[in-house]
C-alpha positions as YAML, in Angstrom:
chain: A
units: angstrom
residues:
- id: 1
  name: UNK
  ca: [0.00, 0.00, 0.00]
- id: 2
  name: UNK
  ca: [0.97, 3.72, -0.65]
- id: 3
  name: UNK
  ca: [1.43, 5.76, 2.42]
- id: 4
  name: UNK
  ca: [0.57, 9.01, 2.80]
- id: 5
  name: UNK
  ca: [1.09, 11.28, 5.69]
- id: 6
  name: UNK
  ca: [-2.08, 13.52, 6.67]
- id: 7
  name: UNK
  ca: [-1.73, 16.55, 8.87]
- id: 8
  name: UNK
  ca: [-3.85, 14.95, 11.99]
- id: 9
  name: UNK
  ca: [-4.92, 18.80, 13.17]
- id: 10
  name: UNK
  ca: [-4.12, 22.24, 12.51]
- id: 11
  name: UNK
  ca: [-5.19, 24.57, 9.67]
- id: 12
  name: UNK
  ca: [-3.98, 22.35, 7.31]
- id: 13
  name: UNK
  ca: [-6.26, 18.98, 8.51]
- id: 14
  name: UNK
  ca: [-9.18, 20.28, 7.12]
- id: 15
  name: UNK
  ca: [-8.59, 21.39, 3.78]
- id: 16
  name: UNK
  ca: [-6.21, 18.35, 3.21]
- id: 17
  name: UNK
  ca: [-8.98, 15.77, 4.00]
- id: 18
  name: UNK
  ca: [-11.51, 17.57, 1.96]
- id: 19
  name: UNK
  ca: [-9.20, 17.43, -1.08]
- id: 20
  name: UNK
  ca: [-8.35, 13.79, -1.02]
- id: 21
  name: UNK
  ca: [-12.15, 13.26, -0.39]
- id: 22
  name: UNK
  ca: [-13.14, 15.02, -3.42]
- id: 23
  name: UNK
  ca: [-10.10, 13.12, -5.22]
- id: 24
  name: UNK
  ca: [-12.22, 10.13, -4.12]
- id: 25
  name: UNK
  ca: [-9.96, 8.69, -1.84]
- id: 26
  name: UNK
  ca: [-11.91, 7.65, 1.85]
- id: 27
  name: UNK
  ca: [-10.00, 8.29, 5.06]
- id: 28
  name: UNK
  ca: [-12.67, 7.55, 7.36]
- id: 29
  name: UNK
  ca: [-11.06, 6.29, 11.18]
- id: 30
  name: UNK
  ca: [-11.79, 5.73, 14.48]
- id: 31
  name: UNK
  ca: [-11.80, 8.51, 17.02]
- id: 32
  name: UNK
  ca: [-8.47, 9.70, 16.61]
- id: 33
  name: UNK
  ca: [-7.20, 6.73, 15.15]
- id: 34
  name: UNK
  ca: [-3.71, 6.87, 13.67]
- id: 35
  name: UNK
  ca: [-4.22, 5.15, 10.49]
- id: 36
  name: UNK
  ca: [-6.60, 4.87, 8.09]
- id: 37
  name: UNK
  ca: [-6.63, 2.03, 4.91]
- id: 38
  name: UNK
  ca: [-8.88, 3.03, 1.90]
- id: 39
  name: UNK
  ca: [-8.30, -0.82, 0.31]
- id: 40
  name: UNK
  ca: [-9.95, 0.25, -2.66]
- id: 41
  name: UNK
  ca: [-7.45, 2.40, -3.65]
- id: 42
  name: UNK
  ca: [-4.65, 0.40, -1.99]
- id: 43
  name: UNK
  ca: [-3.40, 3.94, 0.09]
- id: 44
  name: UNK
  ca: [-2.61, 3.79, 4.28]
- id: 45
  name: UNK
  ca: [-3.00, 7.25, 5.48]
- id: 46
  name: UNK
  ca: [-0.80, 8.26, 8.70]
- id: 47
  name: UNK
  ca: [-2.09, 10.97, 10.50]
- id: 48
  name: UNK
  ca: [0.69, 13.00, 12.11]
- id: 49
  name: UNK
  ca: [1.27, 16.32, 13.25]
- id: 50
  name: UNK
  ca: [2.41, 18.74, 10.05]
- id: 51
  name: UNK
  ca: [5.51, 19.33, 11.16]
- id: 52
  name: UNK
  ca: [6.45, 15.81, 12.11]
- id: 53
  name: UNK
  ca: [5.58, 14.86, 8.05]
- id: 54
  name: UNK
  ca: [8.45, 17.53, 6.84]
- id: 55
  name: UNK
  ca: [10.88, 15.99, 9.08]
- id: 56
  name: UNK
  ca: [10.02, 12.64, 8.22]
- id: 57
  name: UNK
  ca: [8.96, 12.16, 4.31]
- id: 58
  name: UNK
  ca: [12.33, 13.26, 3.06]
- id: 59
  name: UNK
  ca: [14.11, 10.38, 5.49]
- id: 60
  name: UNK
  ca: [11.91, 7.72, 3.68]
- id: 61
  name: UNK
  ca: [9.44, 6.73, 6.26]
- id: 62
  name: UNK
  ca: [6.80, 7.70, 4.23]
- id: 63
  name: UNK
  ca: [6.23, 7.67, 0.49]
- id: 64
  name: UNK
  ca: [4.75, 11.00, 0.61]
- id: 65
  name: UNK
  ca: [3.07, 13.83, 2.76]
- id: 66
  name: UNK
  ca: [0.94, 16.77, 2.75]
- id: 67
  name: UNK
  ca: [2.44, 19.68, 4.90]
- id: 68
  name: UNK
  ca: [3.82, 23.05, 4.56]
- id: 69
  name: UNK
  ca: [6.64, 24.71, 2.72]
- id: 70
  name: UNK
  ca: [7.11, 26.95, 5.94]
- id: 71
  name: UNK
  ca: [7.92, 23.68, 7.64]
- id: 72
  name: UNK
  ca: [9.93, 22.26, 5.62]
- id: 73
  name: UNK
  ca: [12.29, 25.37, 5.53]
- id: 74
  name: UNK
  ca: [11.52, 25.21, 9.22]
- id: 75
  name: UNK
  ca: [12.75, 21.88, 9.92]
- id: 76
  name: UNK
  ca: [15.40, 21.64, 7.43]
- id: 77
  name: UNK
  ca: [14.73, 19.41, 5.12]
- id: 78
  name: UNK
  ca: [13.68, 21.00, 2.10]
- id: 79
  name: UNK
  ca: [16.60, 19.90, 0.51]
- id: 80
  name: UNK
  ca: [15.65, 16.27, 1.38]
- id: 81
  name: UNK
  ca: [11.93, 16.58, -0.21]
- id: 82
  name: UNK
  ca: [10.79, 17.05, -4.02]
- id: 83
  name: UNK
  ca: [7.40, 19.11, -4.09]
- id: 84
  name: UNK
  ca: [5.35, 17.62, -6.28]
- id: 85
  name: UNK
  ca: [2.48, 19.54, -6.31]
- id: 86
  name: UNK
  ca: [1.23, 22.74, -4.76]
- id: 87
  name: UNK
  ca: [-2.03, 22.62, -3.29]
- id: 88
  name: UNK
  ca: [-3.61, 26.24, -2.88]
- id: 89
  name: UNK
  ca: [-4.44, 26.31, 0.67]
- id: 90
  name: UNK
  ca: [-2.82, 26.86, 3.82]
- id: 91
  name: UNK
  ca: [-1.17, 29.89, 2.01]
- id: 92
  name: UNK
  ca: [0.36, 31.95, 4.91]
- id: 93
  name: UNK
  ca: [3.55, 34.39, 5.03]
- id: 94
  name: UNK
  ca: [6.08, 34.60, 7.70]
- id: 95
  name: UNK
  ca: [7.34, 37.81, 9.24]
- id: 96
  name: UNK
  ca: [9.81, 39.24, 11.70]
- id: 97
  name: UNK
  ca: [7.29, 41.29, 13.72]
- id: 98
  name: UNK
  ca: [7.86, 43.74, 17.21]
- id: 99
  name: UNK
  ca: [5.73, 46.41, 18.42]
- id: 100
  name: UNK
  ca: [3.84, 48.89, 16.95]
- id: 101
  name: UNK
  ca: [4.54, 51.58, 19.42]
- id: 102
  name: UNK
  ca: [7.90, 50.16, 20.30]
- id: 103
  name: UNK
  ca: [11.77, 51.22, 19.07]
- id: 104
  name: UNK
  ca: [11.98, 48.81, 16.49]
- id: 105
  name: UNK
  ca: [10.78, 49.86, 13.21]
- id: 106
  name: UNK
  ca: [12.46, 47.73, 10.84]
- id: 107
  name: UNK
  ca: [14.48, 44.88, 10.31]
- id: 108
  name: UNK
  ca: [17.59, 46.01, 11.00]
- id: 109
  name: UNK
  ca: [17.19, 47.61, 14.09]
- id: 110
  name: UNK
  ca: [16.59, 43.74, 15.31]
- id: 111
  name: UNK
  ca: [20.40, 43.53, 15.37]
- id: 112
  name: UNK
  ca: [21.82, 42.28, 18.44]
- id: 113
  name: UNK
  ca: [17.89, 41.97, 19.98]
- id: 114
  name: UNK
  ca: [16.01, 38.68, 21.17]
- id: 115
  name: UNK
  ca: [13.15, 37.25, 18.21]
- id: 116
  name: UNK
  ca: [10.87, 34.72, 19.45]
- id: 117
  name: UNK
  ca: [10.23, 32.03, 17.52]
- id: 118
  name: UNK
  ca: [9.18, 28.61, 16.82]
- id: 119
  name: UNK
  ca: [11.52, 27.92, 13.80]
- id: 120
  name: UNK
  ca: [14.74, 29.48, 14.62]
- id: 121
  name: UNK
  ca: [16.32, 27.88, 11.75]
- id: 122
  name: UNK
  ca: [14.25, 30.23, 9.27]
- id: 123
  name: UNK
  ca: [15.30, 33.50, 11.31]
- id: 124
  name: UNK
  ca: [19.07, 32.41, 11.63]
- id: 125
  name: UNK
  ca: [18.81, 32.24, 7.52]
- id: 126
  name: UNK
  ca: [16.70, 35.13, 7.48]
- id: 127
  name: UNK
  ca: [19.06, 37.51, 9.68]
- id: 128
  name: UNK
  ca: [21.99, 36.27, 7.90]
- id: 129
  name: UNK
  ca: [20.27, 37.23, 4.86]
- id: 130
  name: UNK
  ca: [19.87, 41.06, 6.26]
- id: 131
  name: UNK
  ca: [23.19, 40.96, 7.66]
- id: 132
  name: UNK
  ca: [22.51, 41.34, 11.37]
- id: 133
  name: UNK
  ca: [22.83, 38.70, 14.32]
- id: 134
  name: UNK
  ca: [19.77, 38.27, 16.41]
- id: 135
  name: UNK
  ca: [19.29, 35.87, 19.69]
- id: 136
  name: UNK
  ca: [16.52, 33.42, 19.06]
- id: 137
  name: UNK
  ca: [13.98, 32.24, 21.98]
- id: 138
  name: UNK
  ca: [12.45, 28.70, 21.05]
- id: 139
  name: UNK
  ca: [8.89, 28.67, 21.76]
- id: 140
  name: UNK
  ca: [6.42, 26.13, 21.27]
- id: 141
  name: UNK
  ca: [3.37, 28.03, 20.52]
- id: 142
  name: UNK
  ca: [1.24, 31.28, 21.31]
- id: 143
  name: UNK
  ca: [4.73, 33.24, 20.11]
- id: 144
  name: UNK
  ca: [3.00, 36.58, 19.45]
- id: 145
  name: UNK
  ca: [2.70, 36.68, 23.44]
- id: 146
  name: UNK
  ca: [6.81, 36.81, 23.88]
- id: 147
  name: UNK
  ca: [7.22, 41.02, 23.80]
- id: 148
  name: UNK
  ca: [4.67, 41.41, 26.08]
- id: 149
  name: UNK
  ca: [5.81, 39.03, 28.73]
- id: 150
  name: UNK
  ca: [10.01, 40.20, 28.12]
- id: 151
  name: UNK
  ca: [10.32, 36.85, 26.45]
- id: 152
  name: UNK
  ca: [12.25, 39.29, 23.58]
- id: 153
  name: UNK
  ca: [12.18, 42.22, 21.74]
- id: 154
  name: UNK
  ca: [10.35, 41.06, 18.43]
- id: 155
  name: UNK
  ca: [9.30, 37.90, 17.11]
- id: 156
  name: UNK
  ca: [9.22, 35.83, 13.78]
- id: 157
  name: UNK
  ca: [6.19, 33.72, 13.04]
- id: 158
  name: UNK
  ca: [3.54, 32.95, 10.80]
- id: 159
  name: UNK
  ca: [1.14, 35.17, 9.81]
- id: 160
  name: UNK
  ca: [-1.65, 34.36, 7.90]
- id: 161
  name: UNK
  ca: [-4.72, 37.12, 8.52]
- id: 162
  name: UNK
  ca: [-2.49, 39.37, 10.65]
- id: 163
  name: UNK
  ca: [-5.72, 39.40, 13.39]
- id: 164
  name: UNK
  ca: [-3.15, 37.68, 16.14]
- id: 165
  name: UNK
  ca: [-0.39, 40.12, 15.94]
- id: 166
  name: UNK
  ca: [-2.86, 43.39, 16.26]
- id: 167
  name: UNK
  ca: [-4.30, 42.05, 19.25]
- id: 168
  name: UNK
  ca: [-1.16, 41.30, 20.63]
- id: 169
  name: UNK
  ca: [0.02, 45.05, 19.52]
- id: 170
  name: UNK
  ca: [2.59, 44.11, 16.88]
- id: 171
  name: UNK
  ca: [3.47, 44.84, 13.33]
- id: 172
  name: UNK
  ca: [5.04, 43.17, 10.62]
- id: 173
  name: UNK
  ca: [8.49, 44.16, 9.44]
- id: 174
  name: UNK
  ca: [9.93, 44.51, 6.20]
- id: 175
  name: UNK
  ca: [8.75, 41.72, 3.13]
- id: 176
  name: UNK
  ca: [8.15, 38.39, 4.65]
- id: 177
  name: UNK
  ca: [10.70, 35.71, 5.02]
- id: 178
  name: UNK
  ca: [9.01, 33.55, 3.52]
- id: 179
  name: UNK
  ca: [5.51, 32.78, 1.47]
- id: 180
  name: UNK
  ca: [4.11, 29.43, 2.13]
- id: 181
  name: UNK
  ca: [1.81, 26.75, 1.25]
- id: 182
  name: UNK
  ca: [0.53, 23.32, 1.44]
- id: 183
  name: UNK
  ca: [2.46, 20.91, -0.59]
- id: 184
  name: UNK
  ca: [2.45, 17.13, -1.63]
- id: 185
  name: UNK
  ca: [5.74, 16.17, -0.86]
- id: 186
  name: UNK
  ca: [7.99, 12.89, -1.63]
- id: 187
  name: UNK
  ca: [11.75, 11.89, -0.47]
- id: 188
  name: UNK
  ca: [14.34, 12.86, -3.14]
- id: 189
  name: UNK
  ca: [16.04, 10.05, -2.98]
- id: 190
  name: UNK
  ca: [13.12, 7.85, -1.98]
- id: 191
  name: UNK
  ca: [13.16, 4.72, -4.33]
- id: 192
  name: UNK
  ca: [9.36, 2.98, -4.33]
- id: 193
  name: UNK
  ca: [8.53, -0.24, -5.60]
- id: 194
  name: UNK
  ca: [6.67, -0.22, -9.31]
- id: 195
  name: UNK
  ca: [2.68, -0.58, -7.27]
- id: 196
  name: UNK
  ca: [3.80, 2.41, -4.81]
- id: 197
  name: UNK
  ca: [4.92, 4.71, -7.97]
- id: 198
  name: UNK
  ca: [1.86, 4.42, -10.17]
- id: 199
  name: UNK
  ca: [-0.40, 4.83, -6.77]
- id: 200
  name: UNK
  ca: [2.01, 8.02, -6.68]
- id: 201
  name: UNK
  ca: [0.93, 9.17, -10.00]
- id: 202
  name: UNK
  ca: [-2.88, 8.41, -9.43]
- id: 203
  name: UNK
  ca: [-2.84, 10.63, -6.23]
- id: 204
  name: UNK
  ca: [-0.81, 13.48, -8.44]
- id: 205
  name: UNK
  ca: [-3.65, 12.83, -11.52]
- id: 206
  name: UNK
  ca: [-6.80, 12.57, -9.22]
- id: 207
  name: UNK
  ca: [-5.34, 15.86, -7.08]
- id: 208
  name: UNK
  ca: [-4.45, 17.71, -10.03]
- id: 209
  name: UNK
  ca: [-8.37, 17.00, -11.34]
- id: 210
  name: UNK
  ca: [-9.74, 18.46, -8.20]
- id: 211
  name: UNK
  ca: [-7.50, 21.35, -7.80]
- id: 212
  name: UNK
  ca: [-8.48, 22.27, -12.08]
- id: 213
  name: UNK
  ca: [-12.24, 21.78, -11.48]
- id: 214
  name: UNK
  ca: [-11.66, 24.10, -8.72]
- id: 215
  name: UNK
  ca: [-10.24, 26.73, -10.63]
- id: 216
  name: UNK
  ca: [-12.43, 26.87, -13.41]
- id: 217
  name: UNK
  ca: [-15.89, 26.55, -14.83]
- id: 218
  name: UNK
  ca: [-17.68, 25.35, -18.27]
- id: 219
  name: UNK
  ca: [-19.16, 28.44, -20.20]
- id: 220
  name: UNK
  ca: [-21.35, 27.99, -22.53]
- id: 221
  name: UNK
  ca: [-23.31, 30.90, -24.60]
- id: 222
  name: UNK
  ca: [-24.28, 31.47, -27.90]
- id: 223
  name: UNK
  ca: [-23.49, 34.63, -30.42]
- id: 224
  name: UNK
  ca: [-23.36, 35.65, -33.97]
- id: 225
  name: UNK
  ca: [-20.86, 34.34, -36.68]
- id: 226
  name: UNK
  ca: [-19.79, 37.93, -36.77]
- id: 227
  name: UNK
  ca: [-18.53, 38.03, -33.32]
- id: 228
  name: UNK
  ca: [-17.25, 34.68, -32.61]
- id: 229
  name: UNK
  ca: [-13.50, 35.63, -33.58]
- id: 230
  name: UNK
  ca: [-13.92, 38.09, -30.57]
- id: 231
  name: UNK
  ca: [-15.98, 36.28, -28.36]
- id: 232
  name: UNK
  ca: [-13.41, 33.52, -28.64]
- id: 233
  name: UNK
  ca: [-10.13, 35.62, -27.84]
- id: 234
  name: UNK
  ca: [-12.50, 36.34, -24.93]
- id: 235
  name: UNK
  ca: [-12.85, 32.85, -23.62]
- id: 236
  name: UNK
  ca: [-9.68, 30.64, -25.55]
- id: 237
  name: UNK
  ca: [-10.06, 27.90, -23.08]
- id: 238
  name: UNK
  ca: [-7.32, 25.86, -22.07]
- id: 239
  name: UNK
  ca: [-6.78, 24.43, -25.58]
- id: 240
  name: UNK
  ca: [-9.89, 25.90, -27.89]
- id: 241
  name: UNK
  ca: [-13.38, 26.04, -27.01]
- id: 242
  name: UNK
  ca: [-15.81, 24.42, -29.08]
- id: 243
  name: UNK
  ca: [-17.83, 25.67, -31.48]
- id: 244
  name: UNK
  ca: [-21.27, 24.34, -32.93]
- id: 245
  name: UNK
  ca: [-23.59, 25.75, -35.39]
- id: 246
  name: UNK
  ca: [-27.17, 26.65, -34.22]
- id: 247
  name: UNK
  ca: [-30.30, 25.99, -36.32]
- id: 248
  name: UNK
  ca: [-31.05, 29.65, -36.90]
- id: 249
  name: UNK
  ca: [-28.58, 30.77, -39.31]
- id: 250
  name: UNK
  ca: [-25.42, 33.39, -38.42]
- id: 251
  name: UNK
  ca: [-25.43, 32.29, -34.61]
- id: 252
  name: UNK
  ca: [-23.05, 29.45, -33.22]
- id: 253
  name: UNK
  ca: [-22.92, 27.92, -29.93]
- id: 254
  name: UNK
  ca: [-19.95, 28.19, -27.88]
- id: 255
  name: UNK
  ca: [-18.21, 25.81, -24.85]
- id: 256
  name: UNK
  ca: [-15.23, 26.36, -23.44]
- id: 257
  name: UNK
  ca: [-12.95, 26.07, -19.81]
- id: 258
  name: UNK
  ca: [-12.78, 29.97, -18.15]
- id: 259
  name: UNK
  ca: [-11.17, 30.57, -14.74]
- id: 260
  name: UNK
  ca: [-13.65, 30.90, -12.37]
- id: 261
  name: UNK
  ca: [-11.96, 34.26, -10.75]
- id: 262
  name: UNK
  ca: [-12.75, 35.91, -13.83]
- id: 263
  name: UNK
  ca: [-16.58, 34.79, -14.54]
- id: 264
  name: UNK
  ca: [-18.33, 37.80, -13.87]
- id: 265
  name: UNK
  ca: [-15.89, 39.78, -15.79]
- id: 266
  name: UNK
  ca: [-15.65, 37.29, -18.41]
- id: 267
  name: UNK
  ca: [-19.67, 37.47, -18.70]
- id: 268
  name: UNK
  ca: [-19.55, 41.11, -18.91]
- id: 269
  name: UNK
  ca: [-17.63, 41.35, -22.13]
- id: 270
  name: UNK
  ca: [-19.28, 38.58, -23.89]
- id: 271
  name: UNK
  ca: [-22.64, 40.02, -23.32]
- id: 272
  name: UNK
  ca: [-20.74, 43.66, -24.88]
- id: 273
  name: UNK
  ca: [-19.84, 41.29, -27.77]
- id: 274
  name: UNK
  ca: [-23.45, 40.52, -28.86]
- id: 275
  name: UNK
  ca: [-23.11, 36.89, -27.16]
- id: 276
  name: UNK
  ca: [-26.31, 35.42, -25.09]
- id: 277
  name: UNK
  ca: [-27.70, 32.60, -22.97]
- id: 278
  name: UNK
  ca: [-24.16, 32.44, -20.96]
- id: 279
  name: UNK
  ca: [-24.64, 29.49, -18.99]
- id: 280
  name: UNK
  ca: [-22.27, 28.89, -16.02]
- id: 281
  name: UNK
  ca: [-21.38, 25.04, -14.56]
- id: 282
  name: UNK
  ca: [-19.26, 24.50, -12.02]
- id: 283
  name: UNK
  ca: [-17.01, 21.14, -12.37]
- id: 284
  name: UNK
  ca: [-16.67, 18.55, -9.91]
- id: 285
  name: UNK
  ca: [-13.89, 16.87, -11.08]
- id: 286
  name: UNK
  ca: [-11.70, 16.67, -14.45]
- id: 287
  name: UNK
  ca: [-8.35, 16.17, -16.56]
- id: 288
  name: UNK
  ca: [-6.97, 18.45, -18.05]
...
């Protein structure tokens, strides 16, 4: 069986156990169960804890994992993993941060201060980097806390809507360290037997499906002959669309893939163009 590491809780549990749902893959477990077997598609899923998958798919004890690119760079082993596919969520930035009222308004005043942190690896690279030295404090959690109780100075952590750091009184610095998201993740110099491969490549197809059919839609609408050379640059698909001709002469029926972050807009200019009956259907699954 292929096995796959699962972020057991966190931000990232949820999303990740939606998407291999909707890839049609069934984790269902006992009450907090480690493991999981979906036999029909000859996968074990491991739940662990996010950051324990970065440290651990690169080593070979699993074939691959879902966790974050912040961890990875976290735990150091980035250079141990091969991303093989992003997955759109869990997108989160990290930041040196101090006070907003405080005497540190940028990043190089952290010179010589104390940054609390729970990946110290990621500020040592970052402050070498800038060209300063700072003193990093290990926490486990609830870092945002640290200036406020003389833990340190400023702090480096995640930030993802920023709400944690104004309540704590804080403000980012500079551009962030780093951007992150989820990832599906494999050893680089993991070697799997022929089964465990092609199960590898029917996750990456059936994820890649669900991730597409989430970023776009089916359009269909008709308009005249006249304006189909227009109407087309409008909507080009991800190869062509497809067009059909109607029964009533000079009109033509038009399909084709648009992204769904543009529909409205999309919509808009074909209905400038002379085109009507724009029909929108969302996708549940594909290949592209």
């Amino acid at each position: 069986m292929l096995r796959v590491a699962v972020p057991n809780k966190g931000s990232l549990h949820g999303p990740t156990t939606q998407l291999l749902d909707e890839a049609g893959y069934r984790l269902h477990r006992e009450h907090r169960a480690l493991f999981a077997e979906d036999r029909a598609n000859n996968v074990r899923f491991i739940f662990w804890r996010a950051g324990d998958i970065a440290r651990n798919v690169g080593a070979g004890v699993l074939d691959v994992g879902i966790t974050g690119q912040d961890l990875l760079a976290g735990t150091g082993t980035a250079s141990s993993t091969e991303e093989l596919l992003p997955l759109g969520f869990g997108n989160s930035e990290f930041y040196f941060a101090a006070a907003a009222d405080g005497p540190i308004s940028s990043v190089a005043d952290l010179d010589g201060k104390r940054v609390a942190t729970s990946f110290p690896r990621l500020v040592e690279q970052a402050a070498q980097r800038y060209g300063i030295e700072v003193r990093t404090v290990e926490l486990d959690g609830a870092v945002e806390t640290a200036v406020e109780l003389g833990l340190a100075e400023a702090i480096a952590d995640v930030v993802e809507t920023g709400s944690s750091l104004r309540a704590a009184g804080l403000v980012t610095l500079g551009e962030p360290i780093l951007r992150s998201q989820a990832v599906l993740v494999r050893g680089s110099e993991t070697a799997l037997t022929e089964e465990r491969e092609q199960a590898v490549q029917v996750l990456l197809q059936r994820l890649r499906g669900v991730l597409d059919a989430r970023s776009f839609v089916v359009m269909d609408y008709n308009c005249p002959e006249s304006a189909l050379e227009t109407a087309t640059a409008i909507t080009p698909g991800k190869e062509s669309p497809t067009v059909s001709n109607l029964a009533e002469p000079g009109l033509v029926a038009v399909r084709s893939m648009v992204p769904r972050a543009d529909v409205q807009n999309v919509m808009d200019r074909l209905a400038e163009v002379g085109a009507t009956e724009i029909l929108v259907t969302r996708l549940e699954a594909c290949r592209l």
